[in-house]
Structures are given as structure tokens and as C-alpha cells.
C-alpha positions as CSV (number, residue, x, y, z in Angstrom):
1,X,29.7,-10.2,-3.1
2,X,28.0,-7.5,-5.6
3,X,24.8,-7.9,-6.7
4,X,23.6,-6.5,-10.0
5,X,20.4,-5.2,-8.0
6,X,18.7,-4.6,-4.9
7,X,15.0,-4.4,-4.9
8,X,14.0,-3.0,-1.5
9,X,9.7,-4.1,-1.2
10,X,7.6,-7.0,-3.0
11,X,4.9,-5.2,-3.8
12,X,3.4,-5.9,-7.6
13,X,6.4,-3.6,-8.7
14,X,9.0,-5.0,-7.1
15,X,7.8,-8.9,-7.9
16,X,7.9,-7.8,-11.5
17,X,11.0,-6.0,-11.7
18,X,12.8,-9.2,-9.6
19,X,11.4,-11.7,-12.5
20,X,12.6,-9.5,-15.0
21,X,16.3,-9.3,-13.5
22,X,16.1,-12.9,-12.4
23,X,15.7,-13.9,-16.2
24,X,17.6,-11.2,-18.1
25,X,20.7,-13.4,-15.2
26,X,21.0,-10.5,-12.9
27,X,22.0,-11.5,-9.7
28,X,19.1,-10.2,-7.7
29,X,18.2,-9.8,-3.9
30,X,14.5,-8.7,-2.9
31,X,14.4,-7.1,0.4
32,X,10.9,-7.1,2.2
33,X,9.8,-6.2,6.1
34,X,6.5,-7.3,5.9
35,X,4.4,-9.9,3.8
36,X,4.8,-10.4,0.3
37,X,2.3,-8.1,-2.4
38,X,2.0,-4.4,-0.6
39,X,-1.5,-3.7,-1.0
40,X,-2.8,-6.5,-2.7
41,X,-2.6,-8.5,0.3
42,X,-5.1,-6.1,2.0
43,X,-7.2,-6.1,-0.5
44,X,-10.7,-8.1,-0.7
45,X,-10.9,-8.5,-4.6
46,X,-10.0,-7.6,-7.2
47,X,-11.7,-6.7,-10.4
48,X,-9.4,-5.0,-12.7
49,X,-6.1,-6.5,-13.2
50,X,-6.4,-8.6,-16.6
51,X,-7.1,-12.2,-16.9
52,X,-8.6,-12.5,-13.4
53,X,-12.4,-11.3,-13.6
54,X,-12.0,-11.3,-9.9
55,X,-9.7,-12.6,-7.7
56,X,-9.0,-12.0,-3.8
57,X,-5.7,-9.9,-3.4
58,X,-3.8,-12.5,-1.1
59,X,-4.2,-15.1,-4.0
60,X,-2.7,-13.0,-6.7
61,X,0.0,-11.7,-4.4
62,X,0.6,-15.4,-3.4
63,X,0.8,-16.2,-7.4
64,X,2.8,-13.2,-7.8
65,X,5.5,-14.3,-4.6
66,X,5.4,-18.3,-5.9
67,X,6.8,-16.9,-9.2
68,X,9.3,-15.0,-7.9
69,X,10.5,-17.5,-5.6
70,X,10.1,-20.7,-8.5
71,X,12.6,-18.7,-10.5
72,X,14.6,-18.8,-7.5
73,X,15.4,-15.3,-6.6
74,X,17.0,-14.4,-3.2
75,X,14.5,-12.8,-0.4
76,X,15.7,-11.4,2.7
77,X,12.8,-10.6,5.2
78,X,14.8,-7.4,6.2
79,X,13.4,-3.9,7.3
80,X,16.1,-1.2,4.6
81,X,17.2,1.4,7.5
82,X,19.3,3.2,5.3
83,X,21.2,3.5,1.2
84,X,24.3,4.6,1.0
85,X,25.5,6.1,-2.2
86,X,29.3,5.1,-2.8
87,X,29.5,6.1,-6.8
88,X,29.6,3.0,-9.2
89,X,28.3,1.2,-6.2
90,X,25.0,1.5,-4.0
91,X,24.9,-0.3,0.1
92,X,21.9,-1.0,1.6
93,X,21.9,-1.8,5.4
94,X,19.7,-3.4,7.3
95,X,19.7,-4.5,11.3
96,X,21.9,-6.8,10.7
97,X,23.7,-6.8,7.2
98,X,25.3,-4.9,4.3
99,X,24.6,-5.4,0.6
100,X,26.5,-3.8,-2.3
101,X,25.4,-3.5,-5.5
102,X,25.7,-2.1,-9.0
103,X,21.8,-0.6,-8.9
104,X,19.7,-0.4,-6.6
105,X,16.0,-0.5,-7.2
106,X,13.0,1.4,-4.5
107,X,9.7,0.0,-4.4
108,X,8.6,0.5,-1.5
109,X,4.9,1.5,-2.2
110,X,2.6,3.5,0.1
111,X,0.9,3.1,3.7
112,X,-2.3,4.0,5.3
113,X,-2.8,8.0,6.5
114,X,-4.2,8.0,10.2
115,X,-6.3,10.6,11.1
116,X,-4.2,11.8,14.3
117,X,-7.2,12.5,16.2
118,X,-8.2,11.5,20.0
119,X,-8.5,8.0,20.7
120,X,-6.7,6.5,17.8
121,X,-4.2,5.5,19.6
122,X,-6.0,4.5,22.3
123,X,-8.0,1.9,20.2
124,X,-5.4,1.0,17.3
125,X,-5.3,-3.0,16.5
126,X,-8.3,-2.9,19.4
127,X,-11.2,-1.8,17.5
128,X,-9.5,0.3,14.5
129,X,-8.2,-1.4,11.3
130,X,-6.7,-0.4,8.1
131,X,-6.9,-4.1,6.4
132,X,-10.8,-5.3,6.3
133,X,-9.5,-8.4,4.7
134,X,-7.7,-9.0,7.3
135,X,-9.8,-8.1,10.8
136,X,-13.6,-8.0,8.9
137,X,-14.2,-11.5,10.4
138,X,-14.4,-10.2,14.0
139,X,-17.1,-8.4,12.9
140,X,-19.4,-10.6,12.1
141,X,-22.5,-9.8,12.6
142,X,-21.4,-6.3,14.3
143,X,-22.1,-2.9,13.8
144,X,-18.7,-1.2,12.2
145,X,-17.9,2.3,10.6
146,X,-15.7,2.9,7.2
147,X,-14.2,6.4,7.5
148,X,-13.3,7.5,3.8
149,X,-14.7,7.4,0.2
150,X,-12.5,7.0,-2.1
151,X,-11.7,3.5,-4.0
152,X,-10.5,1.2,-1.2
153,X,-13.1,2.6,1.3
154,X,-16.0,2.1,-0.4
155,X,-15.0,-1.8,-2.1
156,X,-13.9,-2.7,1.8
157,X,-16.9,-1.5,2.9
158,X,-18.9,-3.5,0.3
159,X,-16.7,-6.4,1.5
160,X,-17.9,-5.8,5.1
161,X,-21.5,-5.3,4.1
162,X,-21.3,-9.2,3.9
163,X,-19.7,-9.6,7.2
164,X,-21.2,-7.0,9.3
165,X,-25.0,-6.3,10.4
166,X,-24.4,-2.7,9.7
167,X,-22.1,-0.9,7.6
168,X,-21.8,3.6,7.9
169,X,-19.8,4.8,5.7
170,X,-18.6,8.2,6.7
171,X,-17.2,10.5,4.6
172,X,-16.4,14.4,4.9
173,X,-16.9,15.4,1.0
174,X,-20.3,15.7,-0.3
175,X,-20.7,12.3,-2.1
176,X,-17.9,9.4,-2.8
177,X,-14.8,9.8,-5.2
178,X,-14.2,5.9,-5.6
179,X,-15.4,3.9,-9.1
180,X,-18.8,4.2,-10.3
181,X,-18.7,0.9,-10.2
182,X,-18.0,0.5,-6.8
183,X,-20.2,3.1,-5.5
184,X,-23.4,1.9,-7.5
185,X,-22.5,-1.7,-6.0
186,X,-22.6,-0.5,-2.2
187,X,-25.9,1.7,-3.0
188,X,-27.7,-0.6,-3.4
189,X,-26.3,-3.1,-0.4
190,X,-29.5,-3.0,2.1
191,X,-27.8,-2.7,5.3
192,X,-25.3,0.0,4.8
193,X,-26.0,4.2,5.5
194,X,-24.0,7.0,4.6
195,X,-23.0,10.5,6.6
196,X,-21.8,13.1,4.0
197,X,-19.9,16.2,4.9
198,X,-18.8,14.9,8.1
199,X,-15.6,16.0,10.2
200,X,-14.7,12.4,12.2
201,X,-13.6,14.2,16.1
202,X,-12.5,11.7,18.0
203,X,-13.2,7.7,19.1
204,X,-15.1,7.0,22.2
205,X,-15.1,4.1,24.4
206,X,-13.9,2.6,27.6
207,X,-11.9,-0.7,27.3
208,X,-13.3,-1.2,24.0
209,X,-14.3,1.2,21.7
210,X,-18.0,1.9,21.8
211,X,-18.5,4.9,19.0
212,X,-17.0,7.2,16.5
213,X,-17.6,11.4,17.4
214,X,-18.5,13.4,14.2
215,X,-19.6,16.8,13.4
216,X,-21.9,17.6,10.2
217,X,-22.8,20.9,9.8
218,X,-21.7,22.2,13.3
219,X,-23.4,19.4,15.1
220,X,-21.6,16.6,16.7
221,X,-22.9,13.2,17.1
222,X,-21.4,9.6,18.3
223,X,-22.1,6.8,16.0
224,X,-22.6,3.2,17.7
225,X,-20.0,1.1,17.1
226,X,-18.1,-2.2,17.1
227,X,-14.9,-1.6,14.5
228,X,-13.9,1.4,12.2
229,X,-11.9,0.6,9.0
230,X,-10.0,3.9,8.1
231,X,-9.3,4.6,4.5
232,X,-8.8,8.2,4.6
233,X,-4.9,8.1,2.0
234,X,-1.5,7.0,1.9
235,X,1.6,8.4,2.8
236,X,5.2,6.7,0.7
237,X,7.2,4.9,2.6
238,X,10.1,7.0,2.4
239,X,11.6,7.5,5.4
240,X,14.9,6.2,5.3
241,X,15.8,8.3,2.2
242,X,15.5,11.7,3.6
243,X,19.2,12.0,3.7
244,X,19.4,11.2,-0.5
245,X,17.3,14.3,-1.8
246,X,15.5,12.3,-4.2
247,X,11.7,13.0,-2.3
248,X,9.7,15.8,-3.2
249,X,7.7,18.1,-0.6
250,X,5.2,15.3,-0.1
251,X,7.5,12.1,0.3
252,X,7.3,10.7,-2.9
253,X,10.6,9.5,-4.7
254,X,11.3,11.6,-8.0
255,X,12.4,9.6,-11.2
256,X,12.8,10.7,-14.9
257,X,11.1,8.5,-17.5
258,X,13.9,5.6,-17.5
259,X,13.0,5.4,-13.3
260,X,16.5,6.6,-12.5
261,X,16.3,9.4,-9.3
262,X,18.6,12.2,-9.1
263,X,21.4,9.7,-7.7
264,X,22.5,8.4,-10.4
265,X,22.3,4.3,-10.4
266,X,19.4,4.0,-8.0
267,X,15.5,3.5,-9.4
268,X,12.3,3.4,-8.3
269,X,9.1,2.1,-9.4
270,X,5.3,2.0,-8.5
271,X,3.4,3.8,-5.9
272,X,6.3,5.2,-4.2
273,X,7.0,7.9,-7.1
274,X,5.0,10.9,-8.3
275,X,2.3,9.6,-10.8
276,X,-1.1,9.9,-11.5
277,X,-2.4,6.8,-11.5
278,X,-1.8,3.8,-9.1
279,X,-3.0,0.8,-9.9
280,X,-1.5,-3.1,-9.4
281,X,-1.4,-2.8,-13.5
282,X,0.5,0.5,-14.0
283,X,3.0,-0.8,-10.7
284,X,3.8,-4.0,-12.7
285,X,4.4,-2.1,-15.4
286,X,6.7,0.3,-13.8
287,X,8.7,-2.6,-12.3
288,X,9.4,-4.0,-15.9
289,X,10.0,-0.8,-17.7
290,X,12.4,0.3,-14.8
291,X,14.5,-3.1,-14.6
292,X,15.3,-2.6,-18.4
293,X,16.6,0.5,-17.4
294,X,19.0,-0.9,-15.0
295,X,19.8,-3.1,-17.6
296,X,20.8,-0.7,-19.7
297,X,22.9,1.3,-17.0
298,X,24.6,-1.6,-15.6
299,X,25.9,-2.4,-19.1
300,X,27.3,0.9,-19.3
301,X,29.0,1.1,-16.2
């Protein structure tokens, strides 16, 4: 069997683009190795995406999946190890399958940056989290750390304020980068502090991690600790398309404005390509824009 398209991830751009192609009558597969939504499902609320004044990220993935799924498009819970470029047709294999088809569409989005420093490891999953939606309630009522300043540091941090007795936000520029918004909200929350210019060393413990080691100013100090939620950037989720040439020097997947790479008959949308903005609104956007596209090229094939 050929499909008209593969969409490899369900975050918001690959939902979209599979509704699109599921009612212009493509036959469509949607591959996924994790949960359904990307980063929304990490997410505590959300504030900007329109028609929801505010809505928690799992429930607007959730709304995004059930659409997807009541229109009845096929999902395969399947980790993509590798695309193979055949010409008119595209492969994508996975552990255990191979699927052929006319276009094939990446949207794959972005993961957490670690900080690679001592301990990490050590305390990964046992005392350090990337998802305060999902590991804020062990917290409760315990002192944590929030390592980062941008956007999804400072709203998971405000999320935690509610959850935790303490919240320290540490950050290593001199003030915060995320919404004003945002920032003015966790301000003025009364039981979190804030370390500027600070240079996180290394995490400290024993069985459990006990404290986070930074330096400010050429002095080091260990901050008391329960949890530390790092939010310190994303890296694409590229790997398995080193071998196509279609990443620039950072791992980002480079498209034209129709979404096509440099092979020709394979797309991507959303966070995983070079943009300047990523947002759920401009990744559902992508995925619609992008499946006209392959519209377009699989009627000229």
C-alpha cells in the first residue's frame, strides 16, 4: 500500500496537517513515539491560543488528538528511525515496519536542552524534571528550584508557586526574557525568590538530591532543595535525518516557503524548522499551509 502522506509527530502541527489531509481524502498515517500534543501536553495553561482564555495544555491536546482520531485517521505509536528517499516515493521505517508514500510530512517539534553538568544524571526522573505539569504534585509543599527564564520557565514556575512552599528561580542573565505578562504574574507570587547572573555548577545530594551548586559573581553557593525543573532551551528532534542534508548547523530542518526541504517530496512544519517564532498558533498554522502544499505536489506527480 502507498499512502498519500506520512506525518511523523502529533504535535499541534502534525494534528493539523493530518485533519487537513484526512478531509481534502488523502490517505493519511500519523506516526508518534510518545503522547499525543508535543509540548502542549507539558504545559500547565495556556493563555494565548484563540478561543480558549485559558485552558490546561493536556486538554487542548486531548481536543486536538479526539479530532484527529473522530475523523478517523490512522496512528501508529511508532518511534521513525530512519526516511528513505526512493524518487517519486518516500519509506519510512520504524522497529518493526515499512511505509511508502507519495509525501512525506516532519513534525517532529523540539525537546528539552540539559545542562550536561555533574549530577544530572545522577538525579534525572529522581529529583530533576523537565514537565512541571507532570511531576509538580510531588512537590507539594516542598522547597524546588526552576533553572531558566525564559517563557516556559517562568509560567511553570508560577504553576509551582501554587504547589510548592518555595519556588527560586535561577537564572544566569541579568533579569527574565519570558512575557511581561508572565513575569509581572510570578513577581508578585509571595513565596517565590530570584538569583540573577548565576552559573548552575553542579547537583548535590546523596540518594536524593538535596541542593543545586551555583556561582554568582565568583562565589558558589548550594541552594536547599527538594526538585529542580530545568527550562534552559530546546534542541529539534532531528536525529534520524542526518543522513538527508536537509538540517542546518543547529539541527533544524530547512524548508522554502511551500514547506518542501531540499528532497524534493518531503515537508516539514512547526518547531522543527528554522523560524522565528514558535508558538501552538504559528505550528497549526504551518501544518495547514504545508499539507496544501503536498496537495499540490502530489497532484503533479
Amino acid at each position: 500500500m502507498i499512502y498519500d502522506v506520512l506525518i511523523i509527530g502529533s504535535g499541534p502541527a502534525g494534528m493539523t496537517a493530518a485533519i487537513y489531509a484526512k478531509r481534502a481524502n488523502l490517505k493519511v498515517m500519523m506516526f508518534e513515539k510518545g503522547a499525543p500534543g508535543g509540548q502542549i501536553v507539558d504545559t500547565a495553561e495556556v493563555e494565548n491560543y484563540p478561543g480558549f482564555t485559558k485552558a490546561k495544555g493536556y486538554e487542548l491536546a486531548t481536543s486536538m488528538f479526539e479530532h484527529v482520531l473522530n475523523l478517523g485517521v490512522e496512528v501508529k505509536f511508532e518511534e521513525v528511525l530512519e526516511i528513505k528517499d526512493l524518487g517519486t516515493t518516500k519509506q519510512i521505517v520504524t522497529a518493526h515496519e515499512t511505509f511508502e508514500s507519495k509525501a512525506i510530512l516532519i513534525t517532529t517539534g523540539v525537546v528539552p536542552r540539559r545542562l550536561d553538568i555533574p549530577g544530572e544524571m545522577n538525579y534525572t526522573a529522581q529529583g530533576i524534571s523537565w514537565c512541571a505539569i507532570c511531576d509538580g504534585p510531588l512537590y507539594k509543599d516542598k522547597k524546588v528550584v526552576v533553572i531558566g527564564g525564559g517563557n516556559s520557565a517562568v509560567e511553570e514556575a508560577l504553576f509551582l508557586s501554587n504547589i510548592a512552599s518555595h519556588v527560586t528561580v535561577v537564572q544566569n542573565l541579568p533579569y527574565l526574557t519570558a512575557d511581561k505578562k508572565a513575569q509581572d504574574l510570578l513577581m508578585h507570587a509571595k513565596n517565590v525568590d530570584f538569583i540573577f547572573n548565576a552559573e548552575t555548577k553542579e547537583f548535590v545530594g546523596d540518594d536524593n538530591l538535596k541542593g543545586v551548586k551555583v556561582s554568582v559573581a565568583g562565589k558558589e553557593q548550594v541552594i536547599d532543595t527538594d526538585g529542580v525543573f530545568e527550562y534552559v532551551g530546546l534542541i529539534p528532534a532531528t536525529s534520524f535525518l542526518k543522513d538527508l542534508n536537509i538540517l542546518n548547523e543547529f539541527g533544524y530542518i530547512l524548508t522554502g516557503e511551500d514547506f518542501q526541504t531540499p528532497c524534493k517530496g518531503i515537508f516539514a512544519a512547526g518547531d522543527v524548522t528554522v523560524k522565528k517564532i514558535r508558538q501552538i498558533v504559528t505550528a497549526v498554522s504551518d501544518g495547514a499551509i504545508a499539507t496544501q502544499n503536498i496537495i499540490k505536489y502530489i497532484e503533479n506527480l
